[in-house]
Backbone as a chain_set.jsonl record, in Angstrom:
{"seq": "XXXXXXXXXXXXXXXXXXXXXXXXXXXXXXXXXXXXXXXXXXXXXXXXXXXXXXXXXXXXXXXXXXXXXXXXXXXXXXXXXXXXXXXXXXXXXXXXXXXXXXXXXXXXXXXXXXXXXXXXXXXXX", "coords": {"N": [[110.747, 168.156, 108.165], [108.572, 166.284, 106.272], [108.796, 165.194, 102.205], [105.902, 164.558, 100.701], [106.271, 162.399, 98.218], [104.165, 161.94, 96.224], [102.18, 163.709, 95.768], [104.415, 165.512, 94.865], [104.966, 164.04, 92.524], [102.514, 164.226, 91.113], [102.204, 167.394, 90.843], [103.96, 167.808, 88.909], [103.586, 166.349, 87.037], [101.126, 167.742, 85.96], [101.913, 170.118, 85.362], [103.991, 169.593, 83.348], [101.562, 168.436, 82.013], [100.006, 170.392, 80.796], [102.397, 172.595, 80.262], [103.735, 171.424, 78.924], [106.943, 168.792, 77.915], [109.539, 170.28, 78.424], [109.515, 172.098, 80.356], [109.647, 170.565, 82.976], [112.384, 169.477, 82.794], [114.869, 168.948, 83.755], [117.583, 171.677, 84.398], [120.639, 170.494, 84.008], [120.006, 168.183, 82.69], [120.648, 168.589, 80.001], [123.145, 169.69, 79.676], [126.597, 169.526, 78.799], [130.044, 169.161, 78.759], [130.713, 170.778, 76.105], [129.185, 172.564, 76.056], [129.765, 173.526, 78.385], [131.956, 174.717, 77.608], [131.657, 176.333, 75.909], [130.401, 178.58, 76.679], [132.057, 179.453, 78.782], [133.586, 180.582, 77.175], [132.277, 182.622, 75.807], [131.802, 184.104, 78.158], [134.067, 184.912, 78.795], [134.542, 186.486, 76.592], [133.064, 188.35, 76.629], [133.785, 189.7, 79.189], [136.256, 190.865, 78.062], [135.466, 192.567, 75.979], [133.64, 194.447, 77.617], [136.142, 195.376, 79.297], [137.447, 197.101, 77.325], [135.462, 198.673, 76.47], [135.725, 200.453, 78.863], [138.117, 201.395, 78.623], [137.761, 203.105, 76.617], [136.875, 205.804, 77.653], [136.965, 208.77, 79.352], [138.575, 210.868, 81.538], [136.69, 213.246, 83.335], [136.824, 215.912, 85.406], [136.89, 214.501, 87.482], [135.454, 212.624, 87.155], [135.045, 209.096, 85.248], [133.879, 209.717, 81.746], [131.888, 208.503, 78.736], [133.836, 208.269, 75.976], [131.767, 209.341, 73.64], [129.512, 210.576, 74.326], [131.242, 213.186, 74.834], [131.748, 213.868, 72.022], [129.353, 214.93, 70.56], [127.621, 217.38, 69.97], [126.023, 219.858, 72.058], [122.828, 220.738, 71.88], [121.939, 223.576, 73.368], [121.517, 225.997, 73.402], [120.29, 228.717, 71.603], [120.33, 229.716, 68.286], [119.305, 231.632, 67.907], [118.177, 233.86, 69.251], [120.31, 233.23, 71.387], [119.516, 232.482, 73.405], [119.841, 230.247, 76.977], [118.716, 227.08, 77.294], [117.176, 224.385, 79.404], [114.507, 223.078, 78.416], [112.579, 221.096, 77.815], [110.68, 221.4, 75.782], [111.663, 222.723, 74.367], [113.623, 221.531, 72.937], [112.734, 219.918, 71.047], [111.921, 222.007, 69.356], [114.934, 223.25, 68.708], [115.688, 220.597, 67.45], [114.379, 220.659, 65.154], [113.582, 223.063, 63.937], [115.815, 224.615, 64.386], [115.835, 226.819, 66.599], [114.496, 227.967, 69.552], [111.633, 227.261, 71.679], [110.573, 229.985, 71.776], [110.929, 231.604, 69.683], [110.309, 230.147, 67.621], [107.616, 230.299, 67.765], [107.208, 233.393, 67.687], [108.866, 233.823, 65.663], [108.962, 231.817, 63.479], [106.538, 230.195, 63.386], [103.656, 229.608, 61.347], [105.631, 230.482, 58.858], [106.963, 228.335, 57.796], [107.674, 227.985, 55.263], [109.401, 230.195, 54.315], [111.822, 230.106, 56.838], [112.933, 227.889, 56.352], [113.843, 228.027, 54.056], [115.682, 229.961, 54.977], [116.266, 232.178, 56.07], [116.595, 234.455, 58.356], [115.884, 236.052, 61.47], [117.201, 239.813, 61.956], [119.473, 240.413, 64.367], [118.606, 242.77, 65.815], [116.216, 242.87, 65.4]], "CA": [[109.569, 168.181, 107.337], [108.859, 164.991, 105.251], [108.129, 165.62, 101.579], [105.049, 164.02, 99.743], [106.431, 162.344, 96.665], [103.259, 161.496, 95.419], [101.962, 165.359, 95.527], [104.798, 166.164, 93.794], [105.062, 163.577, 91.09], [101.183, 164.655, 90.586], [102.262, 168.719, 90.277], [105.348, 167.501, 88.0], [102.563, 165.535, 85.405], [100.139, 168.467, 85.623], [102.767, 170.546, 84.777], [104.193, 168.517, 82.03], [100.273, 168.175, 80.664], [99.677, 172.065, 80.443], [103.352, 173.364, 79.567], [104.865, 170.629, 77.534], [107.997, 168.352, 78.547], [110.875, 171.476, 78.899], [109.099, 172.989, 81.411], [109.765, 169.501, 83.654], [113.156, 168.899, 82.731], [116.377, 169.524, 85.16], [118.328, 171.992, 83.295], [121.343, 169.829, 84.154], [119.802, 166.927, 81.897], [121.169, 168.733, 78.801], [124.292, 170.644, 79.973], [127.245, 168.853, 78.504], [131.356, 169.974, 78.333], [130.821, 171.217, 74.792], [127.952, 173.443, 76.1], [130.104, 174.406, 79.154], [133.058, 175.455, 77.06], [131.248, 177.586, 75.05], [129.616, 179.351, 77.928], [133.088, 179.687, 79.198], [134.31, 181.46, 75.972], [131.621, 183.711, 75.476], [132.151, 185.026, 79.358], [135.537, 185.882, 78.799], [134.318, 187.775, 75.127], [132.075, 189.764, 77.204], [134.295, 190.334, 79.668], [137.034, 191.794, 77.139], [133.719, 193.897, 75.603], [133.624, 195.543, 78.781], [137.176, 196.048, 79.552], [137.612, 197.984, 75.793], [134.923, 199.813, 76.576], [135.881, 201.246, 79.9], [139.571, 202.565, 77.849], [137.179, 204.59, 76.196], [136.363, 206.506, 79.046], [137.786, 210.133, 79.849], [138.095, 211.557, 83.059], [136.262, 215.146, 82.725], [136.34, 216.714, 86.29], [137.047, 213.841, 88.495], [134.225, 211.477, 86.719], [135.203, 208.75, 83.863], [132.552, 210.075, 80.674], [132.954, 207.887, 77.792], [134.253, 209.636, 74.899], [131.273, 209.299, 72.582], [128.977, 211.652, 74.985], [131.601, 213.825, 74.494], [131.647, 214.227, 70.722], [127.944, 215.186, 70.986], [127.492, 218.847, 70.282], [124.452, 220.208, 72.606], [122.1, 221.973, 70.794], [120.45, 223.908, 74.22], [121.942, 227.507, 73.321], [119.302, 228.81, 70.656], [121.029, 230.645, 67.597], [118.314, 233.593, 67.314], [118.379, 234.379, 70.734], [121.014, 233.564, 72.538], [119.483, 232.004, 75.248], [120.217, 228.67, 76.903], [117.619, 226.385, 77.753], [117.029, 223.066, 79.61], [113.473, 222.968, 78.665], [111.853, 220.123, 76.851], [109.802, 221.999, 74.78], [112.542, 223.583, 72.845], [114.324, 220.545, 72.452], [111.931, 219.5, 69.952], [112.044, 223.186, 68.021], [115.915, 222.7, 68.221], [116.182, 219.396, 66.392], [113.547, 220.752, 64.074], [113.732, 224.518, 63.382], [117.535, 225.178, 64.5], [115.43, 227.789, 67.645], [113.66, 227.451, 70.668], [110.113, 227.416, 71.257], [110.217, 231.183, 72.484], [111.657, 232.064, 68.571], [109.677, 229.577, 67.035], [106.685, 231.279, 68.382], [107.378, 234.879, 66.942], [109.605, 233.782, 63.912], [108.789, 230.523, 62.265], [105.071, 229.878, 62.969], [103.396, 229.783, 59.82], [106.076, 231.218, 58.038], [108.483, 227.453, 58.099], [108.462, 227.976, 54.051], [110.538, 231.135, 54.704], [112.399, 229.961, 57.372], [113.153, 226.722, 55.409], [114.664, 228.929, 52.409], [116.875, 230.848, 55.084], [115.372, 233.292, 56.313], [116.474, 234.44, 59.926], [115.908, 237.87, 61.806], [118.229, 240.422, 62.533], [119.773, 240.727, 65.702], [118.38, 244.09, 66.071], [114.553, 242.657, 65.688]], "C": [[109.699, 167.067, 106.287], [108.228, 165.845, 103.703], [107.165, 164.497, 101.32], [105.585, 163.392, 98.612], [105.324, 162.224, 95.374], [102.277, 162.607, 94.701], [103.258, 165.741, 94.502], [105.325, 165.859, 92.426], [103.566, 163.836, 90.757], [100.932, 166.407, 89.477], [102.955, 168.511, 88.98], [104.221, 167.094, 86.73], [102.025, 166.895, 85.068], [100.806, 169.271, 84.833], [103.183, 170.283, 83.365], [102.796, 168.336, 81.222], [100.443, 169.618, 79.946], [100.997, 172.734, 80.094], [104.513, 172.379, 78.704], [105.788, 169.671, 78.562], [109.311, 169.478, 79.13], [110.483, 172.156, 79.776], [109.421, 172.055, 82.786], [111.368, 169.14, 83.857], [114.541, 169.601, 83.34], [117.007, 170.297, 83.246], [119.655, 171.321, 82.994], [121.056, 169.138, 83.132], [120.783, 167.357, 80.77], [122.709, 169.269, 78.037], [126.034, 169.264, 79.374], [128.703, 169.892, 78.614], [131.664, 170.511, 77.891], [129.945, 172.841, 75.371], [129.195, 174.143, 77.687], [131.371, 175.295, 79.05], [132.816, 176.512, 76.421], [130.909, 178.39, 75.87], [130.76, 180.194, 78.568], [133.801, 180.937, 78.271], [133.545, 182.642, 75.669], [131.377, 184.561, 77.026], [133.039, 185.573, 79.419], [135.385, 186.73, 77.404], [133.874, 189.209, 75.999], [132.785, 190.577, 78.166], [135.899, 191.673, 78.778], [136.683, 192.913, 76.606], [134.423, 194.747, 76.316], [135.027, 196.077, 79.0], [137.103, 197.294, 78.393], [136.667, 199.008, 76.253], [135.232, 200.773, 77.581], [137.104, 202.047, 79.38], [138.731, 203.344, 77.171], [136.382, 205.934, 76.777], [137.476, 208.091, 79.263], [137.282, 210.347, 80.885], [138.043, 212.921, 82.686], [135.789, 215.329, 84.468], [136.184, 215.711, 87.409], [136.217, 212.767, 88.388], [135.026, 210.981, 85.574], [133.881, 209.112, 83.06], [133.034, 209.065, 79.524], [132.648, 208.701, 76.859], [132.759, 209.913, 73.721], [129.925, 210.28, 73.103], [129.668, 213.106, 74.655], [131.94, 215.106, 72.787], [130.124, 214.872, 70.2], [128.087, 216.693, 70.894], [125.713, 218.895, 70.42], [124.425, 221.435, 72.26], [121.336, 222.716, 72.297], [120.578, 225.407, 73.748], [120.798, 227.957, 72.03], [120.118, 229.88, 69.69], [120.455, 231.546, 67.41], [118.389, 233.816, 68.054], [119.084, 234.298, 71.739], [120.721, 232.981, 73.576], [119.599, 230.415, 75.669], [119.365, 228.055, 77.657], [117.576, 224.869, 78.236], [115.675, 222.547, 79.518], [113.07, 221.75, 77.553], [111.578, 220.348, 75.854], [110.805, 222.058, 73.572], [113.412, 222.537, 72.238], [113.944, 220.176, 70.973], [112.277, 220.579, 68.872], [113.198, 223.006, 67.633], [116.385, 222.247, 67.017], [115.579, 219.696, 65.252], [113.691, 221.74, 63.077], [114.757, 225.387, 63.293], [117.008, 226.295, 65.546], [114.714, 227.165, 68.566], [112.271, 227.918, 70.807], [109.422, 229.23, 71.391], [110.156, 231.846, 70.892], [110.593, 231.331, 67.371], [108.649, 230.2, 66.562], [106.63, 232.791, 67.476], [107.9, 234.759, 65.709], [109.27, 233.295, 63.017], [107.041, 230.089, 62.35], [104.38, 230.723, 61.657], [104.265, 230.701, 59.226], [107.315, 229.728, 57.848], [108.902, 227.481, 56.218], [109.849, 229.12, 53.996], [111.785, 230.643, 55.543], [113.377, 228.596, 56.995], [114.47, 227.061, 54.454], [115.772, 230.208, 53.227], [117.185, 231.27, 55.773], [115.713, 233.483, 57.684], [116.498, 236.231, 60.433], [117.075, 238.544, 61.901], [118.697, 240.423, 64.096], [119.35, 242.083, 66.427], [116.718, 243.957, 66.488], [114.504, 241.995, 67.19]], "O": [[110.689, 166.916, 105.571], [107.461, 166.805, 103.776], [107.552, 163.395, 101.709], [105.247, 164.085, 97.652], [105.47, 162.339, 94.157], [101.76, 162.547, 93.586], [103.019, 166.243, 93.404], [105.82, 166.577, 91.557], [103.464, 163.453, 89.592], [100.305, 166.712, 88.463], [102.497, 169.061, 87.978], [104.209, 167.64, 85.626], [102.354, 167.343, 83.969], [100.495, 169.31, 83.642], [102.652, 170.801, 82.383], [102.797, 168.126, 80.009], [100.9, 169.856, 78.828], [100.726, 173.741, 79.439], [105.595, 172.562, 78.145], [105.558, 169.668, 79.771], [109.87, 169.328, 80.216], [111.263, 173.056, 80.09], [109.478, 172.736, 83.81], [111.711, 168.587, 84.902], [114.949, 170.755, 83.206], [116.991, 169.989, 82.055], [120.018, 171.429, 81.823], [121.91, 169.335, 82.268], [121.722, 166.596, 80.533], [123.197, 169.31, 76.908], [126.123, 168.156, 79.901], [128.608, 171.118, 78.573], [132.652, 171.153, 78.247], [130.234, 173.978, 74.997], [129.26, 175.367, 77.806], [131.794, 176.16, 79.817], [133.553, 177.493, 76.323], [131.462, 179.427, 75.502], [130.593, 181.376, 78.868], [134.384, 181.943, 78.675], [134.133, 183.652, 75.283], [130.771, 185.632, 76.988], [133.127, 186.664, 79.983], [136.182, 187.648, 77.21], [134.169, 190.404, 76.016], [132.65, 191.8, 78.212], [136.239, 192.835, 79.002], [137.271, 193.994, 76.647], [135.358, 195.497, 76.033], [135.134, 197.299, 78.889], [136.674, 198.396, 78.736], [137.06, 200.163, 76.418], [135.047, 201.954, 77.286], [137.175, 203.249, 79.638], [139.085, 204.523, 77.153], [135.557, 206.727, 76.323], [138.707, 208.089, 79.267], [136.127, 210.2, 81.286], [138.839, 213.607, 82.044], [134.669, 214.986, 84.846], [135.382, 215.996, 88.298], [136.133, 211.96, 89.314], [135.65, 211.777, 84.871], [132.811, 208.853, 83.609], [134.22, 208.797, 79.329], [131.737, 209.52, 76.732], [132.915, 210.855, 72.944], [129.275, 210.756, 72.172], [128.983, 214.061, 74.29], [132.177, 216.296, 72.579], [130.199, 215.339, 69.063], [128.708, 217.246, 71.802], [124.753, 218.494, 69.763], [125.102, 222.463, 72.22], [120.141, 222.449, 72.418], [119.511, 226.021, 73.758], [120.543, 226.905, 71.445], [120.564, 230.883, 70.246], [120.94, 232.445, 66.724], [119.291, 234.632, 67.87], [118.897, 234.904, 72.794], [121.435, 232.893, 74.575], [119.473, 229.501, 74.854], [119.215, 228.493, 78.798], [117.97, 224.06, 77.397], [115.381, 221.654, 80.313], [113.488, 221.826, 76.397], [112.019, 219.731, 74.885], [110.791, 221.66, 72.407], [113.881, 222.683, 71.11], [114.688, 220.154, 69.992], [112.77, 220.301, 67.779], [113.297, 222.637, 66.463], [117.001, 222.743, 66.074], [116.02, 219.167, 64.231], [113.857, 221.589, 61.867], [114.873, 226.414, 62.624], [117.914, 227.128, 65.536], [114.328, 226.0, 68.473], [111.808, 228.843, 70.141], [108.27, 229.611, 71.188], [109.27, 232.694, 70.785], [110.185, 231.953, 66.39], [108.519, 230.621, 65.412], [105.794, 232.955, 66.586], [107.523, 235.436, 64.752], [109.16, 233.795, 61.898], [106.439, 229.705, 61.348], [104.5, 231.86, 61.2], [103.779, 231.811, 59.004], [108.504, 230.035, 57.766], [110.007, 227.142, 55.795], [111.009, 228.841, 53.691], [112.86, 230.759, 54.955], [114.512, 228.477, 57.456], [115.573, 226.552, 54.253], [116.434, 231.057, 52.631], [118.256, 231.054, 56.341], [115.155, 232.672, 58.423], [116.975, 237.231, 59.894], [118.091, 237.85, 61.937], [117.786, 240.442, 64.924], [119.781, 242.372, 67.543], [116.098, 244.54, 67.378], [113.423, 241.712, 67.706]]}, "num_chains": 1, "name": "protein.A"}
């Protein structure tokens, strides 16, 4: 297949009108020793990064976890009730109300000044 040069020193201008000169220019043109040393140095940073991070890794159950998942206390267990939830919903009451939306519901709607100031049922209610 022959190319055209004349087609594609035509695309190359048009180009060059509508996106400037850097849009035209070999990335090679600018690449120098200085520029490929640095490039060099900041691949082996990143790679060090990564190593470090993988030592922070525990094996829990035949999987590496890294440790900072671990330190994480999950809120799904609900302290008024006892019950343990993977539901969305309650996630939210959780982080918000310290219960789940089932508790929320019966305890804390319109009452969050009370519940604010303390206030939690008996285990008997």
């Amino acid at each position: 297949m022959s190319k055209d040069w004349d087609y594609i020193a035509r695309v190359e201008k048009s180009i060059k009108r509508k996106y400037g000169e850097d849009a035209v220019i070999n990335p090679k043109g600018n690449w120098d020793d200085e520029k490929e040393k640095d490039y060099l140095e900041a691949l082996k940073e990143q790679y060090r990064r990564s190593r470090n991070s993988a030592a922070d890794k525990v094996e829990l159950n035949g999987v590496f976890v890294p440790r900072k998942l671990l330190i994480k206390d999950s809120k799904r267990k609900c302290p008024v009730c006892d019950v343990y939830s993977f539901n969305t919903k309650d996630d939210v009451y959780m982080s918000k109300f310290d219960c789940c939306y089932g508790c929320y519901v019966q305890w804390v709607e319109h009452r969050e000044e009370r519940w604010d100031d303390g206030w939690r049922p008996n285990k008997e209610e």
